[in-house]
C-alpha positions, 0 to 999 in steps of 0.5 A: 500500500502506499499511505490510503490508497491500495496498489493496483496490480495488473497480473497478464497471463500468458499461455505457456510455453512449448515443452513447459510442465503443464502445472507450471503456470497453473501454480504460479498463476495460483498463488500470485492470484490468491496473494493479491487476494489476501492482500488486505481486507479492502483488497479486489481481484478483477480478472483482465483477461480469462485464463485459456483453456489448459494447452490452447489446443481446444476452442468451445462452441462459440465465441462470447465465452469471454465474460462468462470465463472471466466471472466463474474465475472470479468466483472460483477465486473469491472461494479460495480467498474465503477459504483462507478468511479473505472478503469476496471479490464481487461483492453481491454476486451470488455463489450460484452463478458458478453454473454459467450466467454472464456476470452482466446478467448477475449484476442487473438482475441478481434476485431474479436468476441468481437462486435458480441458476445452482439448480440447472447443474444439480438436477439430473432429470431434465426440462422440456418447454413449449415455445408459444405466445407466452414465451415467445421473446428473447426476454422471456426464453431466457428466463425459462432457460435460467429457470431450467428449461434443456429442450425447446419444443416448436409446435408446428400445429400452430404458427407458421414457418417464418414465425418457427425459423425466427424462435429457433435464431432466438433460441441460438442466440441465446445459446450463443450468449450462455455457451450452453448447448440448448436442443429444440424439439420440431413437433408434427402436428399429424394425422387429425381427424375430424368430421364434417359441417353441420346445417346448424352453427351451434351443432346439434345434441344426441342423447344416449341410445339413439342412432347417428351415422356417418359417412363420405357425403359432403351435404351438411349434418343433421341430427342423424349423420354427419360426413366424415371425410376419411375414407380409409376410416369409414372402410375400416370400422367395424361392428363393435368398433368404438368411436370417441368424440370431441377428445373423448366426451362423447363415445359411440359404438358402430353397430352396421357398416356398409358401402361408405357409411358406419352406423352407430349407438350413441353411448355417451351424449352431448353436443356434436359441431363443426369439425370436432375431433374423432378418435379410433381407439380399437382399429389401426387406421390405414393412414399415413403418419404424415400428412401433406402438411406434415411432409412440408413442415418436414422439408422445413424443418430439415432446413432449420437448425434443430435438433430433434423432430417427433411424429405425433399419433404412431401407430407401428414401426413403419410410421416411424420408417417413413419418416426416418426415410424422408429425413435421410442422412441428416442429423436428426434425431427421431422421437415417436409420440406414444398416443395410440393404442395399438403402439403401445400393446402391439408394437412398444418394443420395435418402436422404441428399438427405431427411436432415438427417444420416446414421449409419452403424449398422455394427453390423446392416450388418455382419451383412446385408453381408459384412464386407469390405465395411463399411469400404468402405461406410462410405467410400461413405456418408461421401463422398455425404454430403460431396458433399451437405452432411450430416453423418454420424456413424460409430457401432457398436463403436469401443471396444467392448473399453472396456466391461469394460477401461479400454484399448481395443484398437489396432485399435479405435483404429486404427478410430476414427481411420479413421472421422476420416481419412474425414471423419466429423463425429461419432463415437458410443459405444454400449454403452461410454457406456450400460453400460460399467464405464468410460464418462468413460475411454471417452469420453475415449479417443475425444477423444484420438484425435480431437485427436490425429488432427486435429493430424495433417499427414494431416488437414488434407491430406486436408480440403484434397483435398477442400474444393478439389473440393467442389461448389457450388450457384453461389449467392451463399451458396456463394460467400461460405462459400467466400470466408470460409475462404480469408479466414480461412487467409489473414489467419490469422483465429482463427474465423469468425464465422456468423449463420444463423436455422436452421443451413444457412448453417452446416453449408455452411461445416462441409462446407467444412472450414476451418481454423479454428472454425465459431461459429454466432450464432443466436436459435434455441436449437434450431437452436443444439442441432442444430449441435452435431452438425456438424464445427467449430461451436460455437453460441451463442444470442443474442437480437437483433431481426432487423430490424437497422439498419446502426449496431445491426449494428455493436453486434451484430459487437461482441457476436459477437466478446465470444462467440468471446473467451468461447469462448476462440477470441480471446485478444488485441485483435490477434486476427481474426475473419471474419464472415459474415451475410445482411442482412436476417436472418431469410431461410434460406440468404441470404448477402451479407455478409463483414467481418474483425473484430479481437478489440477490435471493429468499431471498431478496427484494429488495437489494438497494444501500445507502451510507452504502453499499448494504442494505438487505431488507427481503420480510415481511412473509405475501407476501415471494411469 
């Protein structure tokens, strides 16, 4: 100090030179750091320049990574000199902002974001929301993004393409500014079938036990027939045949069929209008999937950049075929909706064997099922898709009173926690997130009941039930996926680490539900996007040559360990993490490595804190790996 005023100090730090021991600037870095930190108690650290990724061999997914680099720095020192009984050095961020926001976002909106942004990064279980109305400004995507949202859903039953290609620059955009990989879900709309026009506007009644028929004649409906402009549905029904109206609230039984007309008993009665929904519970319908529509929303959607498209109303394997086909080579992935009788009794396990995920779109289920049954079947659906390794979302209704209240009802969250004790990857909001009066508080909402259910002793015992019986494919993959969470619980490892080029290595380990996060390192950032679906993964993008040699390997352990310390799973040099790679890269599914690494790099084991400072201490030769 010289006499009041505090001596400002300007640290420059520099990559380190060819050949240098990869610790060496770390060390040095370190307590040149911590001492200015511990200067005295008015004394700050502000960071001038982020520190670069250990060996500047890899670069992350985007550019704007500069201020937030810099504030988790910060952070990550102002613990260190906490430890030591030194202040903070910025005073009123809070502590959770280690997950990833922005400093410039902490410091204008610090009570708004900073107590949800923690919770991103300890749920496993993760966050789909509808983009709508509601939630359709940068403003308001980036509040359900902070609150927990993981996938975007589009949905193409509404809104055109110009509105879709600017929520997906949006969604991007906001990706860009949180170096976060963010996935988007392009839903078709699908088959829908609907009967025809009635001579009266208001529609008519029909009382239970009269006669109504339907058939191909476009003259207007009466109290006794309406067309119903589907043909392969009219030529398919039979006597005993059921017939659901309105999405469920009128029910009829057909009773006589002939040349272009069935003729029904009305079970249940209402009111029956204008182009009101018709449901086939007990027949597979001869249909396409994909209407016209859908087929050009799909030629639209393979032109945007999104990551995941699903096929509402399957049926059987050969609808999802039919789409796979028409995407072609594109990375794509494939999720089929399950809201149809016959997927779910006759066809579940080749149409999850086809997918690359499954949503359980209880909403229709519910109306061609009894309704005692859905919560089976979602049980049902849920463990076949754990058998195969595919994540499964649970969607439709889990806060639905959340639309017009800021409080949901005690069954709904009852709901949703059903859906994580089944073992869910995902969970998604519909009409709560795209027109809801509350959408961030929605969104919110279903992140506390996550976290909360997941710190739950019931949890984790019934993630370990399983993992314990989990199926394998005897592959050496397998075996090392197996042998990195055991690893991890034993060491007490705080993440392991997955290098994979397209995803599967990683969403193998995610089925293995370990205790600890899932980090993928991929080059792809669509495969990176894609994950962002599957329980516990958190990606990041890095650009490395796959054609490594042993000593660049090395490097590159050291660059994932600085992303896991970013994400804010590595706290201390004493920390571990388990890595797992396949050498050579760039072969699918092909694992044949495990390391243990400490939070100070592949060279180092451990690093310990003594009254010198930070101690180095070099793993002897015999055991390096």
């Amino acid at each position: 100090r010289t006499g009041a005023e505090p001596t400002h100090i300007r640290v420059s730090l520099a990559a380190r030179t060819p050949g240098a021991p990869r610790h060496q600037l770390t060390m040095v870095s370190l307590r040149t750091i911590v001492a200015l930190a511990l200067l005295g108690s008015t004394s700050s650290f502000t960071p001038i320049t982020p520190l670069p990724l250990r060996g500047m061999r890899s670069k992350v997914m985007h550019t704007s990574t500069s201020t937030m680099m810099a504030h988790k720095q910060t952070q990550a020192f102002t613990q260190i000199a906490q430890a030591r009984g030194g202040g903070s050095t910025t005073p009123g961020a809070p502590a959770a902002a280690m997950g990833g926001v922005p400093a410039s976002l902490i410091a204008s909106e610090p009570s708004k974001t900073g107590a949800h942004v923690g919770e991103r990064w300890t749920k496993n279980t993760k966050q789909l929301a509808t983009v709508g109305p509601a939630s359709s400004t940068y403003a308001m995507l980036e509040k359900l993004f902070v609150a927990g949202v993981d996938v975007f859903r589009l949905n193409f039953s509404h809104g055109g393409h110009e509105e879709k290609a600017e929520l997906v620059g949006i969604i991007r955009q906001l990706e860009a500014n949180y170096n976060h990989p963010i996935g988007i879900l392009a839903d078709l709309q699908g088959p829908k079938q609907r009967v025809g026009v009635f001579e009266s506007e208001t529609g008519v009644v029909l009382v239970e036990g009269q006669k109504f028929r339907f058939d191909l004649d476009a003259e207007l409906g009466t109290a006794t027939r309406v067309q119903l402009p589907h043909p392969e549905i009219v030529g398919t029904l039979r006597p005993g045949d059921s017939l659901l109206i309105d999405d469920g609230k009128m029910r009829m039984t057909v009773i006589e069929n002939g040349e272009g007309y069935v003729e029904c008993t009305v079970d249940v009665g209402g009111k029956i209008s204008n182009r009101k929904g018709v449901n086939t519970p007990t027949i597979v319908t001869p249909i396409s999937p994909l209407t016209k529509k859908d087929r050009e929303d799909l030629e639209f959607i393979k032109t945007l950049d999104v990551d995941w498209v699903a096929l509402s109303f399957v049926q059987k394997p050969g609808d999802i075929q039919e789409m796979k086909d028409l995407i072609g080579d594109l990375p794509l992935k494939v999720m089929a909706k399950l809201e149809k009788p016959s997927a779910v009794t006759e066809y579940l396990e080749d149409i999850v064997a086809l997918c690359d995920g499954i949503m359980v779109a209880r909403g229709d289920l519910g109306v061609e099922m009894a309704v005692e049954d859905v919560p089976v079947i979602q049980k049902r659906i849920i463990r076949e898709c754990q058998r195969q390794g595919t994540p499964v979302v649970v969607a439709t209704q889990m806060l639905e009173s959340m639309i017009e209240s800021p409080t949901p009802t005690r069954a709904e969250a009852s709901d949703v926690a059903t859906a994580i004790y089944d073992g869910a990857d995902a969970v998604m909001l519909s009409a709560e997130s795209a027109a809801g009066q509350y959408p961030e508080l929605a969104v919110q909402t279903q992140q506390k009941i996550i976290s909360r259910v997941e710190r739950s002793p019931y949890y984790r015992d019934a993630n370990d039930r399983y993992s314990r019986h989990r199926p394998t494919e005897g592959t050496s993959t397998d075996a090392i996926t197996i042998s990195a969470r055991s690893v991890a619980q034993t060491v007490g490892a705080k993440a392991i680490i997955v290098f994979t080029n397209s995803g599967t290595t990683v969403v193998r380990a995610s089925n293995g539900r370990p205790s600890v996060p899932i980090i993928a390192i991929t080059t792809e950032a669509k495969a990176a996007r894609s994950l962002s679906l599957a329980w516990g993964v958190y990606s990041q993008v890095l650009d490395f040559n796959h054609d490594l040699a042993a000593q660049e390997f090395e490097a590159l352990l050291g660059d994932a360990v600085t992303v896991a310390t970013n994400k804010g799973f590595v706290t201390s040099p004493n920390d571990l993490v388990v890595v797992t790679a396949g050498i050579p890269f760039g072969i699918p599914g092909a694992v044949n490595t495990l390391r243990i690494v400490s939070g100070a790099g592949p060279g180092s084991w451990p690093r310990c804190y003594d009254s010198n400072g930070w101690t180095l201490k070099k793993k002897p030769a015999e055991s390096a790996n």
